[in-house]
C-alpha positions as a Markdown table, in Angstrom:
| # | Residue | x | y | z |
|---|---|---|---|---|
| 1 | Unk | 0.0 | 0.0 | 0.0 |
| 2 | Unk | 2.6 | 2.4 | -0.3 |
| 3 | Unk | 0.9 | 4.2 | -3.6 |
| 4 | Unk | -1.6 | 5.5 | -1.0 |
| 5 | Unk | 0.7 | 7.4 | 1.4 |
| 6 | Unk | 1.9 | 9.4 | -2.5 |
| 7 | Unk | -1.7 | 10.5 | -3.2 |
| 8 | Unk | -2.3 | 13.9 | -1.8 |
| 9 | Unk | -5.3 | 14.0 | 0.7 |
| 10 | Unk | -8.3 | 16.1 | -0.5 |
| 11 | Unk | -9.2 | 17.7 | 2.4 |
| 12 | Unk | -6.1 | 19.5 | 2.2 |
| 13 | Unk | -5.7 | 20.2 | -1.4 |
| 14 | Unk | -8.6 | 22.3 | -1.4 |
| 15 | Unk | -7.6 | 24.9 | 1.1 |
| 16 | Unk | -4.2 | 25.0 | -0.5 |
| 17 | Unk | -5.5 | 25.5 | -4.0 |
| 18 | Unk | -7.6 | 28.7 | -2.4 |
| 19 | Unk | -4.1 | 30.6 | -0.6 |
| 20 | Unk | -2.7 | 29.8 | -3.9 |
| 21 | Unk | -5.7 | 31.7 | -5.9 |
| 22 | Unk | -5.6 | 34.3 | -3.0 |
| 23 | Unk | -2.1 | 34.7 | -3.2 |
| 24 | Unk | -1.9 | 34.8 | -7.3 |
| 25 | Unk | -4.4 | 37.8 | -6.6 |
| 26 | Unk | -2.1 | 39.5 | -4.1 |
| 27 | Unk | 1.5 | 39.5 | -5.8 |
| 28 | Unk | 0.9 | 40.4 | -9.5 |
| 29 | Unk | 4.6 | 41.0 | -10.1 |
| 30 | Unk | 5.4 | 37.6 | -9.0 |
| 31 | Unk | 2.1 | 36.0 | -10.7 |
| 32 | Unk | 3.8 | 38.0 | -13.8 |
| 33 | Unk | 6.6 | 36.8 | -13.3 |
| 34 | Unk | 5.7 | 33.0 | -13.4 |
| 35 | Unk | 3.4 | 33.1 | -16.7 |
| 36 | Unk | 6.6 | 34.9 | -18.8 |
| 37 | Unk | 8.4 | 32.2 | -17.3 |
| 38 | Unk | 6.3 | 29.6 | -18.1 |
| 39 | Unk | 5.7 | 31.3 | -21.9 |
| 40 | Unk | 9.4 | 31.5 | -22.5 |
| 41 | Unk | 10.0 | 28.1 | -21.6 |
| 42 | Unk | 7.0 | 26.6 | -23.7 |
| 43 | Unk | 8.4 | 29.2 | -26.5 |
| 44 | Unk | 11.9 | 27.9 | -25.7 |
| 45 | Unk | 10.7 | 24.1 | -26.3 |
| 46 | Unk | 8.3 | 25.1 | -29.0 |
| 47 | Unk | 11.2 | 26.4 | -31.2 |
| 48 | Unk | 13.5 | 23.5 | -30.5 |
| 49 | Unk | 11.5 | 20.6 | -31.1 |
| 50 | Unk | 11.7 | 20.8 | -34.9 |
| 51 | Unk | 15.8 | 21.1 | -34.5 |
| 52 | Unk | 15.2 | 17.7 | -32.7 |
């Protein structure tokens, strides 16, 4: 049974999930910060893939 003690609980994902919404909310230069990260990266790996 150790695949069970990997699953996340649910009754603790959901109030994470809600700070993390609250928080996104809060910081905009860091929530700006993330999404050009995460679009330069799946730019980044866009653009290389056809070299592969």
């Amino acid at each position: 049974m150790a695949f069970l003690s990997i699953v996340p609980r649910t009754d603790t994902l959901l109030p994470d999930v809600r700070s993390a919404w609250l928080m996104r909310r809060l910081n905009v230069a860091f929530t700006m910060a993330g999404l050009l990260t995460l679009a330069l990266g799946i730019g980044a790996t866009t653009a290389v893939f056809p070299l592969v």
